[in-house]
N, C-alpha and C positions, 0 to 999 in steps of 0.2 A: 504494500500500500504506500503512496505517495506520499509527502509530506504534506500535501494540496488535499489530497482525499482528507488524509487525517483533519484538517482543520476545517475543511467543508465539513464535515461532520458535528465537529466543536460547536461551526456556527450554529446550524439547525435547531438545534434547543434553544438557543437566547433567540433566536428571529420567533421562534414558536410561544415561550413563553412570557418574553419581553417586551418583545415588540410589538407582536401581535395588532396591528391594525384593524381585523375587522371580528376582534375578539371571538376568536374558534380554538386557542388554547385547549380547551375541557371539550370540543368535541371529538370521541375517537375515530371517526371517518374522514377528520379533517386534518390530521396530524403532518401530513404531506403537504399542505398546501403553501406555505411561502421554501421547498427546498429551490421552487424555481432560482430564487435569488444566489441561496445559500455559496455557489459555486464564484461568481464572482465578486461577493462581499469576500471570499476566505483567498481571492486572486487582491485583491485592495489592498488585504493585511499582508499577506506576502512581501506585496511591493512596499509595504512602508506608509502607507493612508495615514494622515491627517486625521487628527477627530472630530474637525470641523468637514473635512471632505467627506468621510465617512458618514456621520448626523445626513449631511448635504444629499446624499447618493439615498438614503434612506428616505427623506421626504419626498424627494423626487420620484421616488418607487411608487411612495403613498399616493400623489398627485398625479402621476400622469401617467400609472397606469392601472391605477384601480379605482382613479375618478373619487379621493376622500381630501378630505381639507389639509391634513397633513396636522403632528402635533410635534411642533418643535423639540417640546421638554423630553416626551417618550424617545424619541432619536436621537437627541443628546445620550442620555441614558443606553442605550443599545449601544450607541456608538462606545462609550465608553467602556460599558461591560465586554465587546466584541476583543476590542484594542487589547484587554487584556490577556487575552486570548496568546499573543503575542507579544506581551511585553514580560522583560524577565525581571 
């Protein structure tokens, strides 16, 4: 397994739990549904993302492609738990 795999994996729980935009956390049929992202958030941290770029990339997610207003604070927050992810 890749160093990428391993951390796309890491991500998936904090986008599911954390972030969770259109709160489906607690549904088990929905557990899959933000890994779409997970591959290139865990490509971001690799390269070194900012946690203002990272928040950035997450609102954007929110807004333009699931049509929701976006919540700054909860993306803060992601971004920062994510970061950690990678920070030693």
């Amino acid at each position: 397994m890749s160093d990428l795999t391993a951390l796309t994996r890491r991500v998936r729980p904090i986008l599911l739990k954390t972030w969770d935009p259109i709160g489906i956390a607690d549904e088990p049929r929905a557990q899959d549904e933000y890994d779409a992202y997970a591959p290139a958030i865990a490509r971001m941290l690799a390269a070194d993302v900012s946690e203002a770029a990272l928040a950035s990339h997450l609102l954007a997610v929110e807004r333009d492609r699931m049509g929701l207003r976006g919540d700054e604070q909860r993306a803060a927050q992601t971004a920062k738990l994510l970061l950690a992810l990678v920070k030693h």
